[in-house]
N, C-alpha and C positions, 0 to 999 in steps of 0.2 A: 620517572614515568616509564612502563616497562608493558608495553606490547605481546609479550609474548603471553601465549593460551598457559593456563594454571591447570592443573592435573584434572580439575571438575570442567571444564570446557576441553582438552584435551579428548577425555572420552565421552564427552555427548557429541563432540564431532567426527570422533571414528566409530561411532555406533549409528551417527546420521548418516556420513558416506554410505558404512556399510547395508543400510537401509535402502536408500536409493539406487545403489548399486544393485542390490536383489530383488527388490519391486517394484521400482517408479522407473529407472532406465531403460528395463527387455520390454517396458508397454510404453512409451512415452510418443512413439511415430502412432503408433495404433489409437492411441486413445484422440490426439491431435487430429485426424485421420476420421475417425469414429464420432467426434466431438459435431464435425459438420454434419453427418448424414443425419446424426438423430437431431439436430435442429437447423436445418437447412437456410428458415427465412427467420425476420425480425422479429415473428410474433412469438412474444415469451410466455402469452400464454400456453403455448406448447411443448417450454422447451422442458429437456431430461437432463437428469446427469448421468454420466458415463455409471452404466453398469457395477465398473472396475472399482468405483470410487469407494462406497461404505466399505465393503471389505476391506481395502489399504487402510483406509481411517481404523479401523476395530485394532489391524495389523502393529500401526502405530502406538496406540494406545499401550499395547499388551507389551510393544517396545519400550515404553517409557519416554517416547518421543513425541508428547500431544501438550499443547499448552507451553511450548519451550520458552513462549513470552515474556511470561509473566512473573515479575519478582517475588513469588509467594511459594513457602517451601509446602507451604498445605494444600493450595487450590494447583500448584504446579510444580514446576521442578526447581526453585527458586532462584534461578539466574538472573545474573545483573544485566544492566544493557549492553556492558564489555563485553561479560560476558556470552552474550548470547549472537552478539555483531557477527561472530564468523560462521554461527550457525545458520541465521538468514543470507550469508552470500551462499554458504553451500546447498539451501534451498532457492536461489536463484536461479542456479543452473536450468533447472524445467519449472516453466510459469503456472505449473498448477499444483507443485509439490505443498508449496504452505496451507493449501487448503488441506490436506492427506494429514497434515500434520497440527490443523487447528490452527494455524498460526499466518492467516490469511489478510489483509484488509479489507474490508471497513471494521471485517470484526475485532481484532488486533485493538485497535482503537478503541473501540466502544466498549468492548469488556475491560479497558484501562481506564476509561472516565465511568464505567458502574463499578468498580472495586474502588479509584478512589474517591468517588466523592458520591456516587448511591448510597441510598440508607441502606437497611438489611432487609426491609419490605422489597427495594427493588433490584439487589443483588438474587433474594432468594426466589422472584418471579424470574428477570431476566439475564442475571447473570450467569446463575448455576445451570441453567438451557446452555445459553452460548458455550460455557466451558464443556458442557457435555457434549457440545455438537450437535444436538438435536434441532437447532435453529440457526438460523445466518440473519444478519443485519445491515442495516444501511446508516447511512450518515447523509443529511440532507442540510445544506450549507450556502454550496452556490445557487445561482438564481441566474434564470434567463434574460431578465428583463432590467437590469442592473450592472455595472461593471466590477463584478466579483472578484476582482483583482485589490480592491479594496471591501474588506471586510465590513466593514461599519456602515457600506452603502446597503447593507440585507434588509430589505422592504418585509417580506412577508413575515405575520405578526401573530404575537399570542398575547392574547387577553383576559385575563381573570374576571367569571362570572357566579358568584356564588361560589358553589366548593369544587369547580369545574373551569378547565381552561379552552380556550377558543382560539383555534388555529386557522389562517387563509394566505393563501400566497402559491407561489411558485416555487420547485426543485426542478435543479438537471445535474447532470453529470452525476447521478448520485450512483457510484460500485454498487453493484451484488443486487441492484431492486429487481432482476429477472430474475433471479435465485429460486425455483421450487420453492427451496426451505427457508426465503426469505420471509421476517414473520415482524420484526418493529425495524420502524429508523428512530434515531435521536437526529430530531428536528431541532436547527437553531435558528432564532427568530426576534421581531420587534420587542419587547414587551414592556421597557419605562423609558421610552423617548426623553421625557425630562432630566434624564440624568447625565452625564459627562459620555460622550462615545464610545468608551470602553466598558460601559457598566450599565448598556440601551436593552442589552438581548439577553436570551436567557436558552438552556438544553432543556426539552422535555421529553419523554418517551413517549410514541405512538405506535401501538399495533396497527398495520398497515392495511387489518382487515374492518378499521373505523369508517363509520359509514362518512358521508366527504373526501375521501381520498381517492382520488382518480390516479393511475399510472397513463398517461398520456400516450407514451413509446419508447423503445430502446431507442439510444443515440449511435449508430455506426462511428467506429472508428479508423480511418486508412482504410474504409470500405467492410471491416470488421464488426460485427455485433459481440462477438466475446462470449457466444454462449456458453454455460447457460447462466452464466455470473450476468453481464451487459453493466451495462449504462444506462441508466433513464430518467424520464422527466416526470416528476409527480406533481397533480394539483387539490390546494386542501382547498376545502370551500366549510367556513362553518362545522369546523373537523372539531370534537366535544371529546376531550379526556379527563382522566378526574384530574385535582390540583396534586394527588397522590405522585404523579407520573413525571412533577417537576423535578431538576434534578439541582441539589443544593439550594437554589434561591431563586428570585427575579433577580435579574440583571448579572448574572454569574457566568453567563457565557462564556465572554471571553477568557476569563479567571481559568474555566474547564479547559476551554480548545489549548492555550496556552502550555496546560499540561498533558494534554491529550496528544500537539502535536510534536514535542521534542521527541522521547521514542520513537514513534512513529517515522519520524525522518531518518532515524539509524537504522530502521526494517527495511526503507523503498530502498535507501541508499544502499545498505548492504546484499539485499538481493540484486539492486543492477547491478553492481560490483561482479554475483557471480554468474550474470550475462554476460557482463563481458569479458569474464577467463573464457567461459563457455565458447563465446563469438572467436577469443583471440585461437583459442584450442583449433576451432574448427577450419578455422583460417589456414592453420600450418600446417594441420592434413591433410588441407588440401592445395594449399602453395608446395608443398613436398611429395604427392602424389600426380600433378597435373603438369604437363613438360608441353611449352608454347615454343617456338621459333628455336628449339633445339635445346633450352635450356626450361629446368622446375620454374614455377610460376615467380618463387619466392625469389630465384635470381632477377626478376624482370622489373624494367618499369620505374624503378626507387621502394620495391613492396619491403626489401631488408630491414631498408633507413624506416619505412611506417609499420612494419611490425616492433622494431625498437620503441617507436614513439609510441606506441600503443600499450608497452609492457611498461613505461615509465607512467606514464598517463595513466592506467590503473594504481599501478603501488601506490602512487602520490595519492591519489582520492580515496584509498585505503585507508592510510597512515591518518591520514584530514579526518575521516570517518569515525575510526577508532579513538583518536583525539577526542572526538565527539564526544563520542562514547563515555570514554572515561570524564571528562566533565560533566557529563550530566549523572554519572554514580558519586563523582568525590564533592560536586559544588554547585550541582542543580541546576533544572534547566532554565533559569533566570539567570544564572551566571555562563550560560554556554552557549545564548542567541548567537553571538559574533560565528559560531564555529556551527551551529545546527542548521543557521542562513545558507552559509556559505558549503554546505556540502550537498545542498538542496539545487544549487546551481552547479557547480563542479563535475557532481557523479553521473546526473544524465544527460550532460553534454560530451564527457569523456564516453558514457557507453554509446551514444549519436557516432564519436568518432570510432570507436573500434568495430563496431557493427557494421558502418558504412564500407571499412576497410573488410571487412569477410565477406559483405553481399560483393562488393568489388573482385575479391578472388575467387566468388564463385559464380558471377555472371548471372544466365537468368535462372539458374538453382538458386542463388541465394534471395531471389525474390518471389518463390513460390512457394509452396507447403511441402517441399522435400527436404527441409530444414527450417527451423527453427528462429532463423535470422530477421526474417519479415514482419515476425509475431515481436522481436528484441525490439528491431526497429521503429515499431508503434508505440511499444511501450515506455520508448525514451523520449520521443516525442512527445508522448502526453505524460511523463515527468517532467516536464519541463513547463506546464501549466498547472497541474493536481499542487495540492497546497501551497499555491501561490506562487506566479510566474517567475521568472528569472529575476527579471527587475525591482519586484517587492522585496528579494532577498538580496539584491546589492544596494537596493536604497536603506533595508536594516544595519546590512556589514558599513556602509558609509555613516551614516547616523552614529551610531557606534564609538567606530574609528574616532568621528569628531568630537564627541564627548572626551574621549580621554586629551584634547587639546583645548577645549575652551573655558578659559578663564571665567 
Protein backbone atom coordinates (compact mmCIF):
# COMPACT_ATOMS: atom_id res chain seq x y z
CA UNK A 1 0.00 0.00 0.00
CA UNK A 2 1.87 3.03 -1.19
CA UNK A 3 0.68 6.66 -0.32
CA UNK A 4 2.82 8.38 -2.17
CA UNK A 5 1.27 10.93 -5.33
CA UNK A 6 2.04 8.98 -9.00
CA UNK A 7 3.58 11.30 -11.65
CA UNK A 8 -0.45 12.03 -12.91
CA UNK A 9 -1.39 13.50 -9.39
CA UNK A 10 1.99 14.90 -8.93
CA UNK A 11 1.44 17.42 -11.70
CA UNK A 12 -2.28 18.15 -11.30
CA UNK A 13 -1.22 19.15 -7.90
CA UNK A 14 1.63 21.46 -8.83
CA UNK A 15 -0.43 23.03 -11.53
CA UNK A 16 -3.38 23.38 -8.80
CA UNK A 17 -1.03 25.16 -6.35
CA UNK A 18 0.27 26.98 -9.02
CA UNK A 19 -3.39 28.01 -9.85
CA UNK A 20 -4.20 29.27 -6.50
CA UNK A 21 -1.33 30.78 -5.89
CA UNK A 22 -1.90 33.14 -9.07
CA UNK A 23 -5.57 33.67 -8.81
CA UNK A 24 -7.51 32.60 -5.89
CA UNK A 25 -4.93 33.62 -3.13
CA UNK A 26 -4.05 37.77 -4.19
CA UNK A 27 -8.24 37.90 -4.12
CA UNK A 28 -9.32 35.47 -1.46
CA UNK A 29 -9.68 38.62 1.73
CA UNK A 30 -11.31 40.77 -1.12
CA UNK A 31 -13.69 38.44 -2.31
CA UNK A 32 -14.58 37.19 1.64
CA UNK A 33 -14.86 40.83 2.18
CA UNK A 34 -16.91 41.65 -0.97
CA UNK A 35 -19.03 38.56 -0.57
CA UNK A 36 -21.02 40.34 2.48
CA UNK A 37 -21.55 43.69 0.96
CA UNK A 38 -23.26 42.45 -2.27
CA UNK A 39 -25.47 40.25 0.07
CA UNK A 40 -25.82 41.69 3.17
CA UNK A 41 -29.17 39.99 4.78
CA UNK A 42 -30.86 36.32 4.43
CA UNK A 43 -32.95 37.16 1.58
CA UNK A 44 -31.57 34.97 -1.43
CA UNK A 45 -33.75 36.16 -3.46
CA UNK A 46 -31.02 38.92 -3.89
CA UNK A 47 -28.23 37.41 -3.47
CA UNK A 48 -24.98 37.69 -6.38
CA UNK A 49 -22.01 36.06 -7.03
CA UNK A 50 -18.69 37.69 -6.72
CA UNK A 51 -17.97 39.44 -9.93
CA UNK A 52 -14.47 37.69 -9.78
CA UNK A 53 -16.10 34.26 -9.95
CA UNK A 54 -16.99 33.31 -14.05
CA UNK A 55 -13.89 34.63 -15.09
CA UNK A 56 -11.58 32.18 -12.49
CA UNK A 57 -14.07 29.45 -13.55
CA UNK A 58 -13.28 30.15 -17.67
CA UNK A 59 -9.51 30.56 -16.18
CA UNK A 60 -9.82 27.04 -14.81
CA UNK A 61 -11.19 25.45 -17.56
CA UNK A 62 -8.59 26.58 -20.02
CA UNK A 63 -6.14 25.26 -17.05
CA UNK A 64 -7.34 21.89 -17.29
CA UNK A 65 -8.47 22.10 -13.72
CA UNK A 66 -12.48 21.81 -13.88
CA UNK A 67 -14.25 18.58 -13.11
CA UNK A 68 -10.96 17.11 -11.19
CA UNK A 69 -13.76 14.84 -9.65
CA UNK A 70 -14.73 12.72 -11.73
CA UNK A 71 -13.37 9.16 -12.76
CA UNK A 72 -13.91 9.79 -16.38
CA UNK A 73 -11.10 10.37 -18.98
CA UNK A 74 -13.78 11.85 -21.46
CA UNK A 75 -16.23 13.94 -19.36
CA UNK A 76 -13.03 14.82 -17.05
CA UNK A 77 -9.65 14.32 -16.27
CA UNK A 78 -9.94 10.74 -15.16
CA UNK A 79 -8.57 10.67 -11.64
CA UNK A 80 -9.30 8.16 -9.08
CA UNK A 81 -10.40 8.98 -5.74
CA UNK A 82 -6.60 8.54 -4.48
CA UNK A 83 -6.01 10.19 -6.72
CA UNK A 84 -7.71 13.05 -6.65
CA UNK A 85 -7.65 13.13 -2.33
CA UNK A 86 -4.81 15.55 -2.21
CA UNK A 87 -6.10 17.71 -4.66
CA UNK A 88 -9.29 18.59 -2.59
CA UNK A 89 -7.05 19.20 0.57
CA UNK A 90 -5.17 21.68 -1.61
CA UNK A 91 -8.55 23.13 -2.47
CA UNK A 92 -9.33 23.37 1.01
CA UNK A 93 -7.11 25.83 1.80
CA UNK A 94 -9.82 28.76 0.59
CA UNK A 95 -13.64 27.52 1.07
CA UNK A 96 -14.83 28.68 -2.22
CA UNK A 97 -12.01 27.51 -4.33
CA UNK A 98 -13.87 24.01 -5.38
CA UNK A 99 -16.57 25.96 -6.75
CA UNK A 100 -13.70 27.96 -9.35
CA UNK A 101 -12.83 24.75 -10.06
CA UNK A 102 -16.41 22.78 -10.46
CA UNK A 103 -15.66 20.65 -7.96
CA UNK A 104 -18.05 21.88 -5.30
CA UNK A 105 -20.74 20.05 -3.07
CA UNK A 106 -23.87 19.35 -3.54
CA UNK A 107 -22.77 19.19 -7.02
CA UNK A 108 -19.76 16.82 -6.55
CA UNK A 109 -22.41 14.43 -5.66
CA UNK A 110 -25.20 14.73 -7.83
CA UNK A 111 -23.16 14.73 -11.13
CA UNK A 112 -21.80 11.34 -9.43
CA UNK A 113 -25.38 9.62 -8.95
CA UNK A 114 -26.32 11.26 -12.78
CA UNK A 115 -23.07 9.63 -14.49
CA UNK A 116 -23.60 6.61 -12.52
CA UNK A 117 -26.85 5.59 -12.46
CA UNK A 118 -28.96 8.49 -14.99
CA UNK A 119 -30.04 7.20 -18.17
CA UNK A 120 -28.54 9.23 -21.12
CA UNK A 121 -31.89 11.22 -21.41
CA UNK A 122 -30.88 12.55 -17.89
CA UNK A 123 -27.16 12.90 -18.18
CA UNK A 124 -27.66 14.75 -21.58
CA UNK A 125 -30.56 17.25 -19.89
CA UNK A 126 -28.77 17.46 -16.44
CA UNK A 127 -25.55 16.33 -16.36
CA UNK A 128 -23.76 17.77 -19.30
CA UNK A 129 -25.23 21.58 -17.69
CA UNK A 130 -23.63 20.64 -14.35
CA UNK A 131 -20.22 19.53 -15.92
CA UNK A 132 -20.40 22.72 -18.09
CA UNK A 133 -21.10 24.97 -15.04
CA UNK A 134 -23.79 26.56 -16.48
CA UNK A 135 -26.12 25.41 -13.49
CA UNK A 136 -25.63 24.37 -9.73
CA UNK A 137 -27.66 21.76 -7.70
CA UNK A 138 -29.11 20.86 -4.65
CA UNK A 139 -29.53 17.59 -2.67
CA UNK A 140 -32.68 17.36 -0.58
CA UNK A 141 -32.55 14.61 1.99
CA UNK A 142 -32.89 15.83 5.60
CA UNK A 143 -36.23 17.02 6.88
CA UNK A 144 -37.19 19.21 9.65
CA UNK A 145 -39.92 17.52 11.07
CA UNK A 146 -38.13 13.94 11.64
CA UNK A 147 -34.98 12.84 13.21
CA UNK A 148 -32.64 12.84 10.15
CA UNK A 149 -29.95 11.38 11.99
CA UNK A 150 -31.73 8.11 10.90
CA UNK A 151 -32.25 7.95 7.31
CA UNK A 152 -35.22 5.60 6.91
CA UNK A 153 -37.37 8.04 9.28
CA UNK A 154 -37.79 10.48 5.63
CA UNK A 155 -41.52 11.29 5.69
CA UNK A 156 -41.82 13.23 2.66
CA UNK A 157 -43.12 11.06 -0.33
CA UNK A 158 -43.28 10.58 -4.00
CA UNK A 159 -46.06 8.80 -5.62
CA UNK A 160 -46.72 7.43 -9.09
CA UNK A 161 -49.69 8.74 -10.92
CA UNK A 162 -50.11 7.85 -14.45
CA UNK A 163 -46.86 8.78 -16.34
CA UNK A 164 -46.13 11.42 -13.65
CA UNK A 165 -44.67 11.50 -10.04
CA UNK A 166 -46.17 13.39 -7.11
CA UNK A 167 -43.98 14.87 -4.64
CA UNK A 168 -44.99 16.60 -0.71
CA UNK A 169 -42.99 16.96 2.13
CA UNK A 170 -40.38 19.02 3.69
CA UNK A 171 -36.37 19.97 3.00
CA UNK A 172 -33.76 21.80 5.12
CA UNK A 173 -30.33 22.07 5.24
CA UNK A 174 -30.35 21.55 1.74
CA UNK A 175 -26.30 23.28 0.27
CA UNK A 176 -26.27 25.66 -2.76
CA UNK A 177 -30.55 26.30 -2.78
CA UNK A 178 -29.72 30.21 -2.66
CA UNK A 179 -27.50 29.73 -5.53
CA UNK A 180 -28.43 32.26 -8.44
CA UNK A 181 -27.60 29.27 -10.73
CA UNK A 182 -29.23 27.02 -8.75
CA UNK A 183 -31.78 25.17 -11.20
CA UNK A 184 -32.72 21.20 -9.91
CA UNK A 185 -32.32 19.34 -6.55
CA UNK A 186 -32.37 15.35 -6.58
CA UNK A 187 -35.03 14.85 -4.02
CA UNK A 188 -35.09 11.69 -1.86
CA UNK A 189 -38.35 10.51 -0.57
CA UNK A 190 -41.14 7.99 0.54
CA UNK A 191 -42.30 6.06 -2.35
CA UNK A 192 -42.87 1.80 -1.63
CA UNK A 193 -43.53 1.94 2.14
CA UNK A 194 -44.28 -1.82 1.82
CA UNK A 195 -41.06 -2.94 1.20
CA UNK A 196 -37.91 -3.73 3.65
CA UNK A 197 -36.39 -0.15 4.96
CA UNK A 198 -33.79 0.15 2.78
CA UNK A 199 -35.60 -0.40 -0.41
CA UNK A 200 -38.85 2.41 0.96
CA UNK A 201 -37.42 5.54 -0.98
CA UNK A 202 -36.40 6.49 -4.09
CA UNK A 203 -34.03 9.76 -6.14
CA UNK A 204 -36.04 11.85 -8.48
CA UNK A 205 -34.93 15.04 -10.31
CA UNK A 206 -36.82 18.29 -9.95
CA UNK A 207 -36.35 21.69 -11.48
CA UNK A 208 -36.71 23.89 -8.62
CA UNK A 209 -38.76 26.24 -10.92
CA UNK A 210 -41.96 23.43 -10.55
CA UNK A 211 -44.76 24.92 -9.75
CA UNK A 212 -45.36 23.43 -5.66
CA UNK A 213 -42.03 24.27 -4.58
CA UNK A 214 -41.79 26.85 -2.18
CA UNK A 215 -38.10 27.81 -0.85
CA UNK A 216 -39.30 28.80 2.73
CA UNK A 217 -35.66 30.48 3.95
CA UNK A 218 -32.03 30.35 4.23
CA UNK A 219 -30.86 28.61 7.44
CA UNK A 220 -27.95 30.94 9.33
CA UNK A 221 -25.18 29.14 10.48
CA UNK A 222 -22.82 30.45 13.62
CA UNK A 223 -24.87 33.39 12.77
CA UNK A 224 -23.74 32.93 8.89
CA UNK A 225 -25.98 32.77 5.85
CA UNK A 226 -23.00 31.43 3.43
CA UNK A 227 -24.01 33.64 0.79
CA UNK A 228 -24.77 33.26 -2.05
CA UNK A 229 -24.48 29.33 -1.91
CA UNK A 230 -26.83 29.10 1.87
CA UNK A 231 -28.74 26.66 3.42
CA UNK A 232 -32.28 26.33 3.06
CA UNK A 233 -35.61 24.92 3.64
CA UNK A 234 -37.86 23.91 0.70
CA UNK A 235 -41.58 22.76 0.72
CA UNK A 236 -43.21 20.47 -2.18
CA UNK A 237 -46.79 20.63 -1.92
CA UNK A 238 -48.41 18.43 -5.09
CA UNK A 239 -44.89 19.13 -6.96
CA UNK A 240 -45.82 16.95 -10.57
CA UNK A 241 -42.70 15.68 -12.58
CA UNK A 242 -42.80 13.44 -15.36
CA UNK A 243 -41.95 9.46 -14.24
CA UNK A 244 -38.91 10.38 -16.91
CA UNK A 245 -37.17 12.35 -13.96
CA UNK A 246 -36.85 9.08 -11.78
CA UNK A 247 -33.51 8.11 -11.23
CA UNK A 248 -32.84 4.12 -11.67
CA UNK A 249 -36.12 2.73 -10.13
CA UNK A 250 -38.64 2.96 -7.04
CA UNK A 251 -37.10 2.08 -4.14
CA UNK A 252 -33.34 2.65 -5.22
CA UNK A 253 -32.57 5.26 -2.97
CA UNK A 254 -30.66 4.04 -0.74
CA UNK A 255 -28.84 1.71 -3.35
CA UNK A 256 -27.93 5.57 -4.93
CA UNK A 257 -27.05 7.57 -1.63
CA UNK A 258 -24.76 4.54 -0.73
CA UNK A 259 -22.70 5.17 -3.72
CA UNK A 260 -23.11 8.71 -3.95
CA UNK A 261 -21.85 8.97 -0.41
CA UNK A 262 -18.49 7.10 -0.17
CA UNK A 263 -16.57 9.73 -2.41
CA UNK A 264 -18.09 12.34 -1.35
CA UNK A 265 -16.63 11.63 2.25
CA UNK A 266 -12.96 11.74 0.81
CA UNK A 267 -13.95 15.39 -0.82
CA UNK A 268 -15.48 17.06 2.86
CA UNK A 269 -12.72 15.03 4.52
CA UNK A 270 -9.88 16.00 2.23
CA UNK A 271 -10.79 19.65 2.07
CA UNK A 272 -10.96 19.96 5.91
CA UNK A 273 -7.61 18.33 6.02
CA UNK A 274 -6.43 21.44 4.08
CA UNK A 275 -8.22 23.85 6.63
CA UNK A 276 -6.46 22.69 8.82
CA UNK A 277 -2.70 22.88 7.40
CA UNK A 278 -4.17 26.24 6.36
CA UNK A 279 -5.48 26.95 10.41
CA UNK A 280 -2.07 25.21 11.63
CA UNK A 281 0.09 27.56 8.94
CA UNK A 282 -1.47 30.49 10.27
CA UNK A 283 -1.14 29.73 13.79
CA UNK A 284 2.77 29.75 13.45
CA UNK A 285 2.85 33.11 11.83
CA UNK A 286 1.46 34.19 14.15
CA UNK A 287 2.67 32.28 17.43
CA UNK A 288 6.26 33.41 15.72
CA UNK A 289 5.35 36.90 14.87
CA UNK A 290 3.44 37.93 18.23
CA UNK A 291 5.89 38.28 21.54
CA UNK A 292 3.50 38.28 25.07
CA UNK A 293 5.33 38.58 28.49
CA UNK A 294 8.68 38.83 26.84
CA UNK A 295 8.71 35.82 25.01
CA UNK A 296 6.82 34.68 20.89
CA UNK A 297 3.40 33.32 21.57
CA UNK A 298 4.60 29.83 20.57
CA UNK A 299 6.83 29.71 23.74
CA UNK A 300 3.76 30.42 26.06
CA UNK A 301 1.15 28.62 27.70
CA UNK A 302 1.92 24.68 26.59
CA UNK A 303 1.09 26.28 22.57
CA UNK A 304 4.69 23.97 21.50
CA UNK A 305 3.21 20.62 23.16
CA UNK A 306 -0.59 21.71 21.05
CA UNK A 307 1.02 22.64 17.94
CA UNK A 308 2.83 19.10 18.04
CA UNK A 309 -0.49 17.51 18.81
CA UNK A 310 -2.10 19.34 16.14
CA UNK A 311 0.61 18.27 13.41
CA UNK A 312 0.16 14.55 14.66
CA UNK A 313 -3.62 14.95 14.50
CA UNK A 314 -3.75 16.00 11.04
CA UNK A 315 -1.14 13.30 9.42
CA UNK A 316 -3.11 10.66 11.19
CA UNK A 317 -6.55 11.73 9.56
CA UNK A 318 -4.66 11.99 6.37
CA UNK A 319 -3.06 8.68 6.20
CA UNK A 320 -7.12 7.31 7.64
CA UNK A 321 -8.33 9.48 4.59
CA UNK A 322 -6.19 8.29 1.98
CA UNK A 323 -6.70 4.56 3.30
CA UNK A 324 -10.09 5.44 2.38
CA UNK A 325 -9.32 6.30 -0.54
CA UNK A 326 -7.49 3.67 -1.66
CA UNK A 327 -10.35 1.19 -0.63
CA UNK A 328 -12.86 2.55 -2.23
CA UNK A 329 -10.56 2.49 -5.99
CA UNK A 330 -9.03 -1.24 -5.09
CA UNK A 331 -12.46 -2.94 -3.28
CA UNK A 332 -15.36 -0.56 -3.40
CA UNK A 333 -17.26 1.39 -1.42
CA UNK A 334 -19.13 -1.67 0.22
CA UNK A 335 -16.01 -3.00 1.27
CA UNK A 336 -14.59 0.42 2.92
CA UNK A 337 -17.76 1.43 5.28
CA UNK A 338 -15.53 0.55 8.41
CA UNK A 339 -12.92 3.31 7.01
CA UNK A 340 -15.44 6.02 5.16
CA UNK A 341 -17.45 5.93 8.84
CA UNK A 342 -14.77 6.57 10.53
CA UNK A 343 -12.99 9.41 8.86
CA UNK A 344 -16.49 11.19 8.74
CA UNK A 345 -15.88 11.48 12.40
CA UNK A 346 -12.06 11.70 12.92
CA UNK A 347 -11.34 14.66 10.25
CA UNK A 348 -13.84 17.45 11.57
CA UNK A 349 -13.12 16.84 15.00
CA UNK A 350 -9.29 16.99 14.52
CA UNK A 351 -10.08 20.28 12.16
CA UNK A 352 -12.58 21.56 15.58
CA UNK A 353 -9.19 21.06 17.26
CA UNK A 354 -6.68 22.81 15.32
CA UNK A 355 -8.86 25.70 14.50
CA UNK A 356 -9.71 26.08 18.04
CA UNK A 357 -6.00 26.22 18.71
CA UNK A 358 -5.19 29.27 15.84
CA UNK A 359 -8.46 31.26 16.97
CA UNK A 360 -6.66 30.66 20.46
CA UNK A 361 -3.28 32.34 19.15
CA UNK A 362 -4.92 34.85 17.43
CA UNK A 363 -7.37 36.17 20.06
CA UNK A 364 -10.34 38.35 18.89
CA UNK A 365 -8.59 38.26 15.07
CA UNK A 366 -9.16 34.80 14.88
CA UNK A 367 -12.84 35.35 15.50
CA UNK A 368 -13.68 37.97 13.10
CA UNK A 369 -13.37 38.33 9.25
CA UNK A 370 -9.69 39.31 9.23
CA UNK A 371 -9.02 35.66 8.92
CA UNK A 372 -10.39 32.88 7.67
CA UNK A 373 -10.53 30.77 11.08
CA UNK A 374 -14.34 31.66 11.97
CA UNK A 375 -15.57 30.70 8.56
CA UNK A 376 -13.02 26.89 9.32
CA UNK A 377 -14.58 26.92 12.65
CA UNK A 378 -18.35 26.63 11.42
CA UNK A 379 -17.57 24.55 8.85
CA UNK A 380 -16.23 21.78 11.09
CA UNK A 381 -18.97 22.05 13.28
CA UNK A 382 -21.57 21.41 10.78
CA UNK A 383 -19.17 18.42 9.45
CA UNK A 384 -19.75 16.98 12.28
CA UNK A 385 -23.69 16.81 11.54
CA UNK A 386 -23.80 16.87 7.23
CA UNK A 387 -23.99 13.27 6.22
CA UNK A 388 -24.80 11.97 9.39
CA UNK A 389 -23.68 12.85 12.84
CA UNK A 390 -20.89 11.39 14.72
CA UNK A 391 -22.72 8.92 16.36
CA UNK A 392 -24.31 7.22 13.24
CA UNK A 393 -20.72 6.61 12.19
CA UNK A 394 -19.35 4.94 15.27
CA UNK A 395 -22.45 2.99 15.72
CA UNK A 396 -21.56 1.85 11.76
CA UNK A 397 -17.58 1.33 12.73
CA UNK A 398 -19.10 -0.78 16.02
CA UNK A 399 -21.60 -2.83 14.13
CA UNK A 400 -18.94 -3.75 11.88
CA UNK A 401 -16.15 -4.48 14.25
CA UNK A 402 -18.84 -6.89 15.73
CA UNK A 403 -19.61 -8.79 12.77
CA UNK A 404 -16.10 -9.84 12.33
CA UNK A 405 -16.53 -11.65 16.05
CA UNK A 406 -19.94 -13.17 15.92
CA UNK A 407 -20.43 -16.59 15.63
Amino acid sequence: MDFSHNAKTQDYLARLKAFMAEHIEPVEEQVYAEMHELNPTGDWTQWKMHPIMEPLKQKAKEAGLWNLFLPDSELAEGLTTLEYAPLAEQMGRCLFASEILNCSAPDTGNMEVLYHFGNEEQKKTWLTPLLNGEIRSVFGMTEPDVASSDATNMAATIEADGDELVINGKKWWSTGLGHPNAKITIFMGLSNPENDKHSQHSMVIVPLDTPGIEIKRMLSAYGDYDAPSGHGEMHFTNVRVPKENLIMGMGKGFAIAQGRLGPGRIHHCMRAIGGAEKSLELAMKRSLSRTAFGKPLFKLGGNSERVAEARMAIDQARLLTLYAAWKIDNVGVKHAMTEISAIKVVVPKMLEQVVDLAIQLHGGAGMCEDFPLARYAAAARALRLADGPDEVHKGMVSRLELKKYKQ
